[in-house]
MDTraj code that builds the backbone (N, CA, C; nanometers):
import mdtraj as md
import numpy as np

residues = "UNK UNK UNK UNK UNK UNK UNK UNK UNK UNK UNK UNK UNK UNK UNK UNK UNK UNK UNK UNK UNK UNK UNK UNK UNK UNK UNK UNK UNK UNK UNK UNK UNK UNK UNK UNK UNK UNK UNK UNK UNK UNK UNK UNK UNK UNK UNK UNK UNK UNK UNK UNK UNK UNK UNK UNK UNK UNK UNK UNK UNK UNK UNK UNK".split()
xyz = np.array([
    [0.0842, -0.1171, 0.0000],
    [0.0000, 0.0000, 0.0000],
    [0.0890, 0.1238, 0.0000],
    [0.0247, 0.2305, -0.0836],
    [0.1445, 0.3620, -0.1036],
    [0.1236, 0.4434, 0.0577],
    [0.2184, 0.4608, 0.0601],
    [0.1868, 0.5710, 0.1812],
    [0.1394, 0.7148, 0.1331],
    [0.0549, 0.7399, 0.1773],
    [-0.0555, 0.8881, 0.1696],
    [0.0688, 0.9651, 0.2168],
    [0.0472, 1.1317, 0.1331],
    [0.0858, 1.2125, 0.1583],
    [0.0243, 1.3413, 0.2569],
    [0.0778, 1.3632, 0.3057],
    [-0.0070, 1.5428, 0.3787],
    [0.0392, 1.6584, 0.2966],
    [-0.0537, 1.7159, 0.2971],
    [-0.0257, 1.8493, 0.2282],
    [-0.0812, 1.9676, 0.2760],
    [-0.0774, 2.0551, 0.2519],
    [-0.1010, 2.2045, 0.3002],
    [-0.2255, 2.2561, 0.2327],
    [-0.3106, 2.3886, 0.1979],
    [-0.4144, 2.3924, 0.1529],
    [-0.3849, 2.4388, 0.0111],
    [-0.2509, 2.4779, -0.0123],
    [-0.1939, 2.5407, -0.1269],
    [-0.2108, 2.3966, -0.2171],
    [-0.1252, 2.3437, -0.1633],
    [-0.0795, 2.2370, -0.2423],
    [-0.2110, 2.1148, -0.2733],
    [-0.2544, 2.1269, -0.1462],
    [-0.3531, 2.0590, -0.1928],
    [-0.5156, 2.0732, -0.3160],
    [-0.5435, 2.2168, -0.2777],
    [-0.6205, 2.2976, -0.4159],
    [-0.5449, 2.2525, -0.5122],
    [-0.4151, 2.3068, -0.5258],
    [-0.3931, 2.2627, -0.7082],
    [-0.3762, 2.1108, -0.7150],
    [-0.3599, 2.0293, -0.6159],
    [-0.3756, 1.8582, -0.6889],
    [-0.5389, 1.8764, -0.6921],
    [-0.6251, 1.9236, -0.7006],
    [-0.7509, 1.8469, -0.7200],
    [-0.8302, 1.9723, -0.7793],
    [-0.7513, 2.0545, -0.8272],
    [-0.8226, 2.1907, -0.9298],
    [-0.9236, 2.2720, -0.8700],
    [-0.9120, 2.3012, -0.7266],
    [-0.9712, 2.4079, -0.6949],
    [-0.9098, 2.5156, -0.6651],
    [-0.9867, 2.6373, -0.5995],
    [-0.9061, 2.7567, -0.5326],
    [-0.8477, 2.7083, -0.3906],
    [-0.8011, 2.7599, -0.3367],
    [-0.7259, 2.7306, -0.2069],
    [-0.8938, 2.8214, -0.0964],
    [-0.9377, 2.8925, -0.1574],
    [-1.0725, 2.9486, -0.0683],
    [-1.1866, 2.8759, -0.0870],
    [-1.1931, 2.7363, -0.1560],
    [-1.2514, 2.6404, -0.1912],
    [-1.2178, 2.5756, -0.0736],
    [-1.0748, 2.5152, -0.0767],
    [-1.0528, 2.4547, 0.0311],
    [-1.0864, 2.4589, 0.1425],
    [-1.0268, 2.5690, 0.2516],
    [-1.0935, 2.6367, 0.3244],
    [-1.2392, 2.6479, 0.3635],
    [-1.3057, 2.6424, 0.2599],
    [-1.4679, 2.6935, 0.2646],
    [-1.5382, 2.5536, 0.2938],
    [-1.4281, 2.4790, 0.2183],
    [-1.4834, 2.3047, 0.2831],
    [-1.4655, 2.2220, 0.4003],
    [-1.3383, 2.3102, 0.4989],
    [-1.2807, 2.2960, 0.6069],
    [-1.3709, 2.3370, 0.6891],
    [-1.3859, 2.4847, 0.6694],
    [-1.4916, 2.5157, 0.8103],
    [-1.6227, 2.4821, 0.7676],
    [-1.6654, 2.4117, 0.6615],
    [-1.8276, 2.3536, 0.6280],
    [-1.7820, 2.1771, 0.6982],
    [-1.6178, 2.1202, 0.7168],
    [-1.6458, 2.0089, 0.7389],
    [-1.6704, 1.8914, 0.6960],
    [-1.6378, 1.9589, 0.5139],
    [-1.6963, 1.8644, 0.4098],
    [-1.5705, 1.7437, 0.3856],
    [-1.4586, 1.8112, 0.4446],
    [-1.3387, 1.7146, 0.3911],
    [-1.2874, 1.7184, 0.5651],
    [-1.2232, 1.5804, 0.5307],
    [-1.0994, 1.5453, 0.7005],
    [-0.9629, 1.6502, 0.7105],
    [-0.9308, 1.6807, 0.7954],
    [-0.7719, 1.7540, 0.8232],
    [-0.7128, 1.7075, 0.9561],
    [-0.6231, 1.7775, 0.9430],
    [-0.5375, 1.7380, 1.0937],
    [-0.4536, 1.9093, 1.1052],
    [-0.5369, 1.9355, 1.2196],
    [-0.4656, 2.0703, 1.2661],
    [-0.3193, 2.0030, 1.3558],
    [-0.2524, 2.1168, 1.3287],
    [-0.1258, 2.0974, 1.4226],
    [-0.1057, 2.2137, 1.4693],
    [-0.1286, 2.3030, 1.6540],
    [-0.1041, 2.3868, 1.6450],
    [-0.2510, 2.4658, 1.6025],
    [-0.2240, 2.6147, 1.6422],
    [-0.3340, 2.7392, 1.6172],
    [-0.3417, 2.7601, 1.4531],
    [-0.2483, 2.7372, 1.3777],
    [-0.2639, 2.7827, 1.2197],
    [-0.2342, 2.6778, 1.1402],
    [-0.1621, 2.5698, 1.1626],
    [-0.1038, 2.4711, 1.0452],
    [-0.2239, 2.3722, 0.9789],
    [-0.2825, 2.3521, 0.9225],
    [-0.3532, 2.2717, 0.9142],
    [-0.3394, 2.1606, 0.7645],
    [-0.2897, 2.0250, 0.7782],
    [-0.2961, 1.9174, 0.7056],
    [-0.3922, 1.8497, 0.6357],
    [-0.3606, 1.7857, 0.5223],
    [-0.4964, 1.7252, 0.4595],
    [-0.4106, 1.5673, 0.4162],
    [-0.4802, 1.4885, 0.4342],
    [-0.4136, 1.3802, 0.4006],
    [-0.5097, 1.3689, 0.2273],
    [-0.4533, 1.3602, 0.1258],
    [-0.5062, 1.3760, -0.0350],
    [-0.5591, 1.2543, -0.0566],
    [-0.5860, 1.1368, -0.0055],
    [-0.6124, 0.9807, -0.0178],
    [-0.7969, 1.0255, 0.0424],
    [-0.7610, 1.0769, 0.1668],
    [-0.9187, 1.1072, 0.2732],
    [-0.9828, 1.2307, 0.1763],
    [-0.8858, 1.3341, 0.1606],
    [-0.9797, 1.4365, 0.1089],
    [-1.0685, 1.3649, -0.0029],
    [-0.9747, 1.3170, -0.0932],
    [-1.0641, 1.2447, -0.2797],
    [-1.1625, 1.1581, -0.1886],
    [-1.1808, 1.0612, -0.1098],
    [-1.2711, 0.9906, -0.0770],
    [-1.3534, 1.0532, -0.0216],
    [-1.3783, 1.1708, 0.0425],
    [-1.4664, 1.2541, 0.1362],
    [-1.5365, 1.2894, 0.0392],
    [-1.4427, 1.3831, -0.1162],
    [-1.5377, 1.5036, -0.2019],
    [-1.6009, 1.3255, -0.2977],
    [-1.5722, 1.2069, -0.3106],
    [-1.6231, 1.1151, -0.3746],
    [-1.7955, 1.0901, -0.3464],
    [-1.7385, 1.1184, -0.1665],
    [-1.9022, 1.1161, -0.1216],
    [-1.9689, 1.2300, -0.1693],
    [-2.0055, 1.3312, -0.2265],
    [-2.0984, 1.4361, -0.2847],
    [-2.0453, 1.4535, -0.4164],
    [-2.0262, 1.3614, -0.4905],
    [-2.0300, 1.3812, -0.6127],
    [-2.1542, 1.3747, -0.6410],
    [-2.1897, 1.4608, -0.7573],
    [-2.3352, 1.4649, -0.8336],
    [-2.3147, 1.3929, -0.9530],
    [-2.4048, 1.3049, -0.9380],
    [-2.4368, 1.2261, -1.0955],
    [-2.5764, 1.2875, -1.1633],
    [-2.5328, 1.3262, -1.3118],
    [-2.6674, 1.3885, -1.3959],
    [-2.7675, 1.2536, -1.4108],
    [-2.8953, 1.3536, -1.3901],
    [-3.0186, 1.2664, -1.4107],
    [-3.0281, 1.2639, -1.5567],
    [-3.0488, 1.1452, -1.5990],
    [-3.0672, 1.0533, -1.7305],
    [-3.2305, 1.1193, -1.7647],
    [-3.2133, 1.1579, -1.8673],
    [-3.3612, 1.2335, -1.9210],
    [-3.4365, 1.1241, -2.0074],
    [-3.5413, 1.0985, -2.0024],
    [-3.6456, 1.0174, -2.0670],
    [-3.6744, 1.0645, -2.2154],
])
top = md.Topology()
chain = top.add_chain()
for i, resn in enumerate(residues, 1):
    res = top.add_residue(resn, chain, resSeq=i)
    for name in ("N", "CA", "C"):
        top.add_atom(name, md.element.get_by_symbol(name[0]), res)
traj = md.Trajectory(xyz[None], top)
């Protein structure tokens, strides 16, 4: 098994093509896992985040 990386909110927005105030906005909504370290540092493991945003993916409704 690969070992998961941590990343920062910088780094982590551009692996998965958002803004970094995307990120953030999903942190304090709770939508994705982190690991604070400390009053400001805050970690994302990129393995948990993709499986978290996997859960609210939208699939288009198939039209009749």
């Amino acid at each position: 098994m690969a070992q998961d990386r941590l990343v920062n909110i910088t780094t982590l927005a551009a692996d998965i093509g958002v803004a970094p105030r995307t990120i953030r906005t999903w942190l304090h909504a709770k939508k994705i896992p982190y690991l604070r370290l400390g009053h400001r540092t805050v970690l994302f493991s990129t393995t948990k985040v993709r499986e978290a945003l996997d859960r609210f993916e939208i699939h288009a409704a198939t039209s009749k």
